[in-house]
Phi, psi and omega in degrees: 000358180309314197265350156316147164276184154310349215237320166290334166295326173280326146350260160325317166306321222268302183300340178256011169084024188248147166237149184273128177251115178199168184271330188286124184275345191302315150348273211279346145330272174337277163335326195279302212303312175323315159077047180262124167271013147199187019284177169254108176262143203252135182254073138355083198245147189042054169254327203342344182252007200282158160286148172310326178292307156339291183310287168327316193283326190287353189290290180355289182296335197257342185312347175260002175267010169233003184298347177300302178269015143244018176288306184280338195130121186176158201231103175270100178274139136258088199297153162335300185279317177208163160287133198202110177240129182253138186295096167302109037308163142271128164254121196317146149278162186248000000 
């Protein structure tokens, strides 16, 4: 999948049921641009300096307080600070 684009990957992800973990925001573009309720993606944001192992252990600790929204669809941010989950479709406000 290295060699996927973003659009084959949120595919693939959607038709097996996966939720996508990356640093790349270009996913929740995509998603926003799409009004699409899924896949569900959890987004890594300012970790840069955390190790991957880090990382993993902070999903880890933190997965039950969302494991619910992404079940249904849902774009999970981790911010420096916090956590920020948004509900799939996304929909422009008007």
């Amino acid at each position: 999948m290295a060699r996927s684009s973003d659009r084959e990957i949120m595919g693939y992800a959607k038709s097996d049921g996966m939720v996508i973990v990356s640093a790349d925001t270009d996913f929740g573009t995509l998603l926003a641009e799409s009004h699409a309720n899924g896949p569900s993606v959890i987004l890594f944001r300012q970790e840069g300096r955390r190790r991957p192992g880090q990382l993993a252990m902070l999903l880890l600790s933190n997965l039950d307080s969302f494991e619910v929204d992404l079940q249904h669809g849902a774009v999970v941010v981790f911010g420096a600070q916090r956590i920020r989950i948004r509900t799939l479709p996304i929909i422009p406000a008007e």
